[in-house]
C-alpha positions in Angstrom: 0.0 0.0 0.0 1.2 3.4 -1.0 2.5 5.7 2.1 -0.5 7.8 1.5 -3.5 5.2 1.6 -1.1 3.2 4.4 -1.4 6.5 6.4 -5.7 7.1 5.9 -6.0 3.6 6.6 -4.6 3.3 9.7 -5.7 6.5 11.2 -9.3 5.8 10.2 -8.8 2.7 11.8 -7.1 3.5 15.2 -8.6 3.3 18.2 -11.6 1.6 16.8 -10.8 -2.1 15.5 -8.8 -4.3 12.7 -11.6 -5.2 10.6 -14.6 -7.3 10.7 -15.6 -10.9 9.5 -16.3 -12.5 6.5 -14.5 -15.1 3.5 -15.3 -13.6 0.4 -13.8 -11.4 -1.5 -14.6 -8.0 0.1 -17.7 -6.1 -1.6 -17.8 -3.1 -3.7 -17.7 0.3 -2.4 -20.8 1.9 -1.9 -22.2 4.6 -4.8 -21.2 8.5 -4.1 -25.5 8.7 -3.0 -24.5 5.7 -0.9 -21.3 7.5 0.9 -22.9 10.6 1.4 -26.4 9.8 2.6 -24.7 7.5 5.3 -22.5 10.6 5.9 -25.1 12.5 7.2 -25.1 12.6 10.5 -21.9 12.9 12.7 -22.7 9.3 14.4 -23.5 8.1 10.8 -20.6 9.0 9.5 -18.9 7.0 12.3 -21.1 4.0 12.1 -20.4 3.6 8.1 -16.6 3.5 8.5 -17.4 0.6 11.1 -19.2 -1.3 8.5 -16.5 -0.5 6.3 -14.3 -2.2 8.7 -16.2 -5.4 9.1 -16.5 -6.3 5.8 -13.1 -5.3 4.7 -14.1 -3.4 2.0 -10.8 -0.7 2.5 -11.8 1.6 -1.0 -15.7 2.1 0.8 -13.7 3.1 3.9 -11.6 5.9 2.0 -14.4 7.3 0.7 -16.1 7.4 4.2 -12.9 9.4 5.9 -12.4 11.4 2.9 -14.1 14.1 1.1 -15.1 13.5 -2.5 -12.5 16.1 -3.6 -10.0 14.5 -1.4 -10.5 10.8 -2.3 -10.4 11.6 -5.9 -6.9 13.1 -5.8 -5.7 10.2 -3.2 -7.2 7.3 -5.8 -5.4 9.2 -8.7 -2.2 9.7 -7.1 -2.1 5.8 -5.7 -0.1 4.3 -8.6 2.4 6.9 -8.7 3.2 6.9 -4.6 3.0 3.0 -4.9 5.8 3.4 -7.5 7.4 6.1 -6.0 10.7 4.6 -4.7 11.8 1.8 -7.2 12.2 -1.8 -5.9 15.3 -3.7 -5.5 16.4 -7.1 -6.9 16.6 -8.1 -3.2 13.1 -7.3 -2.7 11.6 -8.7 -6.2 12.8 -12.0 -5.1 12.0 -11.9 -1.4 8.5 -11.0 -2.5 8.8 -14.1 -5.1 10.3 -16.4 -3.0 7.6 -15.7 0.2 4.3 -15.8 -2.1 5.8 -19.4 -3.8 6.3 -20.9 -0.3 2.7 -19.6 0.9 0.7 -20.5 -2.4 2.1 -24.3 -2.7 -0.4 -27.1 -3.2 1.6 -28.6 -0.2 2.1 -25.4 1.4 0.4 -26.0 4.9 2.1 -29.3 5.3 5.6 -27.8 4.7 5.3 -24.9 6.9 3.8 -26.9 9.7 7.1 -29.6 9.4 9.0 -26.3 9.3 7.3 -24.9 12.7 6.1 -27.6 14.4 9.6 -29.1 16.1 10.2 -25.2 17.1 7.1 -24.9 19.1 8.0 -26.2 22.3 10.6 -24.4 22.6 8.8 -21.3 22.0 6.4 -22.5 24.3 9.3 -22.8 27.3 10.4 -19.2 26.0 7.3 -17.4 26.0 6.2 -19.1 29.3 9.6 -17.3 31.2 9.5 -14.2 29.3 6.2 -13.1 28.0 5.1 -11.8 31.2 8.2 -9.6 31.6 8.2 -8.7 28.1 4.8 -7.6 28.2 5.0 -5.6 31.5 7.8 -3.9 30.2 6.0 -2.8 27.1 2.9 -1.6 28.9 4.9 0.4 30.9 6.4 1.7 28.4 3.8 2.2 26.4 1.8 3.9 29.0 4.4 6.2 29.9 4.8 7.6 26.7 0.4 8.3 26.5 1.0 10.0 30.1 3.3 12.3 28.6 1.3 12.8 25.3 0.2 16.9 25.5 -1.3 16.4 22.6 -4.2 13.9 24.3 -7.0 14.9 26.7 -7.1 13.1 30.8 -9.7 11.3 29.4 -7.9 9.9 26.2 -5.1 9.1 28.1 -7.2 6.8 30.4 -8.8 5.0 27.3 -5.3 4.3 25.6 -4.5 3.0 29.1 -7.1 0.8 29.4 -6.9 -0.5 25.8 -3.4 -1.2 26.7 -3.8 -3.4 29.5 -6.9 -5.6 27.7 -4.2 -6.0 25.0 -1.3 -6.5 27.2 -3.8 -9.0 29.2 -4.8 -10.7 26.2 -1.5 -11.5 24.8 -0.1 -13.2 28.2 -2.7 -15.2 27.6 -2.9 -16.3 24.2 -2.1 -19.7 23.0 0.4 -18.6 20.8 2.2 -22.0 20.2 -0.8 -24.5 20.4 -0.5 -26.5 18.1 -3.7 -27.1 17.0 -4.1 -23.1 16.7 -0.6 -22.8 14.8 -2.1 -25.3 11.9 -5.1 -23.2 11.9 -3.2 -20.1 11.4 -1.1 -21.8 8.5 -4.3 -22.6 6.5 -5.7 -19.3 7.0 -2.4 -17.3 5.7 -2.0 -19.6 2.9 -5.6 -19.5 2.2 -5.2 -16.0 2.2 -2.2 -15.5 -0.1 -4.0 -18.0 -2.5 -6.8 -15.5 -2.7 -4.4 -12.7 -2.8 -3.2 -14.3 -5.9 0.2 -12.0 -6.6 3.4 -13.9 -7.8 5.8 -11.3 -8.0 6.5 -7.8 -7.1 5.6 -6.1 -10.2 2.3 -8.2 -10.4 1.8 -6.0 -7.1 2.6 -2.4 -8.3 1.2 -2.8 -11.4 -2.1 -3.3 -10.0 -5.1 -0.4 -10.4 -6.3 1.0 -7.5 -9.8 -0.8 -7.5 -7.8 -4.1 -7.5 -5.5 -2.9 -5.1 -7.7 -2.0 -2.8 -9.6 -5.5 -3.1 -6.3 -7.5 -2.3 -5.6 -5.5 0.7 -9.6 -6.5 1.7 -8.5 -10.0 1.4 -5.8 -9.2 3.5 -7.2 -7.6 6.2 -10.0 -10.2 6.5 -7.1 -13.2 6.7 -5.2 -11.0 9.5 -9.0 -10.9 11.4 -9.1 -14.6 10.9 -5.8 -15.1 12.4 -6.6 -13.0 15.4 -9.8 -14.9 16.1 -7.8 -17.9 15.9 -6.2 -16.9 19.2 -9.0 -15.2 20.9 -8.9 -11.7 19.9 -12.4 -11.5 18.1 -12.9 -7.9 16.2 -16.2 -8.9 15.3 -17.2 -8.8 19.0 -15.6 -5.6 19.2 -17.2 -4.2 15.7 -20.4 -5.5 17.3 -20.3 -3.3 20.1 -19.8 -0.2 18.6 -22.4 2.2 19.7 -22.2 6.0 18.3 -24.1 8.6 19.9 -24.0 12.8 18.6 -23.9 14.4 22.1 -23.7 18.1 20.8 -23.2 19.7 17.1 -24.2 22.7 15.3 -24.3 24.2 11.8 -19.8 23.1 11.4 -19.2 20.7 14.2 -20.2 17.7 16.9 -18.7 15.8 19.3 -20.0 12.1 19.2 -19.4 9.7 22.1 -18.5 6.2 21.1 -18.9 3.5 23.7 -17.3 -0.2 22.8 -16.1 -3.7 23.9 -11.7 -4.6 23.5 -11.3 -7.7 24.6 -14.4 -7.7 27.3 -12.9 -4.3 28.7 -15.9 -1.5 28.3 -14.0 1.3 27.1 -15.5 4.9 25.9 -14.2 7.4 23.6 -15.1 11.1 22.1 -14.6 11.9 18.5 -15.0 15.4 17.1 -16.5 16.1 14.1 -16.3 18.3 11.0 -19.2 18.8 8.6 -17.5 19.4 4.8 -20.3 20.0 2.4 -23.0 18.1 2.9 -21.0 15.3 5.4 -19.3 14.5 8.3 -15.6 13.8 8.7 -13.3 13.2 11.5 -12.1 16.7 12.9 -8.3 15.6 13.2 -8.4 14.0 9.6 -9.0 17.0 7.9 -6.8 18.8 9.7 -4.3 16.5 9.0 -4.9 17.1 5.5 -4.9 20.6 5.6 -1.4 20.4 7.3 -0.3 18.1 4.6 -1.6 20.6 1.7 -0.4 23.8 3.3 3.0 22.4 3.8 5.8 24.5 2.0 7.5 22.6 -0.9 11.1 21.2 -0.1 13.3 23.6 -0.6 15.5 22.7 -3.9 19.2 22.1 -3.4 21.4 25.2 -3.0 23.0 25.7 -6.0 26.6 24.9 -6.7 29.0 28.0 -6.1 30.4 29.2 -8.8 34.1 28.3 -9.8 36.7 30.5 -7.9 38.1 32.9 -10.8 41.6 32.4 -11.4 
């Protein structure tokens, strides 16, 4: 994904889940009528990017986040930030080498002989030093929210909280189950089968409407994977509850109340109203940053030749 889309992705995504359930190939976006009529409403507007979510339909949850102005340039400008920095020999056959091993009629059973021997001792590891090694990275986690300035008391108390379901959830996981671990296997090389991308220029040749399919597919095999070892983002989709709890003629603030991993957690989102819909108040300021940035500055020119 190009740094861009990578970038909108993941911010309309933070804070609020991975993405939802389903097997299929992800559905098509919704119409412009579609986008804006379930734009609406600030709590709307919220509500159709979680839908967007769960069925991993990633182009329907651009337009969502973005204006129609906005999208348009981001979807025109996709194949030449995908192509932007040109990819190494190293890479091509990485990529090759990685999406051969994964698509193989016999790929499951050769990845499991590959892990399987190397799962008790993982399971010996992780038992001495996953505690440890997650205590150390909540703490550090949560000492870097606490000193945040740029996030509200009570922000700083939701991140805290969704860091301790998480931290709580992977000292928990079955991580080197066996049983799991096969699971996993088939799902990622399900998933790369569906995906369907031999080499590296296959990849960054691809338009942006196929694009954003295969990184549907994607996210829908990661959700799998994270079911597999408890951590369901469809119960967590499912809770979502939006509710406007102020707005006028330019802005609201919407109060959005949710389940991580069975710890009730409650956050605030303001809103902008663009035209005729809602958007998230920090994306478009984010954008207006990004367009109002000054140009890099071209190299200094070379002095001139000392005269003789």
């Amino acid at each position: 994904m190009s740094t861009k889309f990578a970038r909108i992705a993941l911010a309309a995504a933070l804070g609020i889940a991975l993405v939802g359930c389903g097997k299929n190939e992800p559905p098509a976006a919704p119409t412009p009528a579609a986008a804006a009529k379930a734009a609406a409403t600030p709590d709307g507007a919220i509500m159709a990017s979680i839908g967007h979510l769960k069925t991993g339909n990633i182009d329907g949850l651009m337009q969502s986040v973005l204006p129609p102005d906005e999208y348009a340039k981001a979807k025109a400008d996709y194949s030449k930030d995908m192509n932007k920095e040109p990819a190494t020999e190293e890479d091509k056959a990485k990529f090759a080498e990685n999406m051969a091993k994964l698509t193989a009629p016999d790929a499951e059973a050769k990845l499991w002989t590959e892990l399987e021997p190397k799962l008790k001792e993982m399971d010996a590891q992780m038992a001495q030093q996953m505690p440890m090694m997650v205590a150390m990275g909540k703490g550090i986690i949560q000492s870097s929210i606490q000193q945040n300035q740029e996030l509200t008391d009570a922000q700083k108390l939701q991140a805290t909280q969704a860091v301790d379901a998480l931290g709580n959830w992977v000292t928990t996981a079955k991580f080197t189950d066996p049983a799991l671990a096969q699971k996993s296997i088939k799902i990622v090389c399900d998933t790369a089968r569906k995906i369907n991308l031999k080499t590296l220029d296959e990849a960054r040749a691809l338009s942006y409407e196929q694009a954003m399919s295969k990184f549907g597919v994607a996210y829908l095999g990661l959700k799998d994977v994270l079911a597999v070892y408890g951590f369901s983002i469809d119960q967590t989709l499912d809770s979502i509850k939006a509710e406007t709890i102020s707005s006028d003629a330019n802005g609201a603030k919407v109060k959005i109340s949710y389940s991580l991993l069975n710890t009730p957690l409650i956050a605030e989102s303001d809103m902008v109203k663009v035209g005729d819909r809602w958007y998230g108040k920090e994306m478009m300021e984010g954008l207006k940053k990004k367009d109002e940035a000054p140009a890099a500055e071209p190299a200094a020119a070379a002095p001139a030749a000392s005269e003789g």
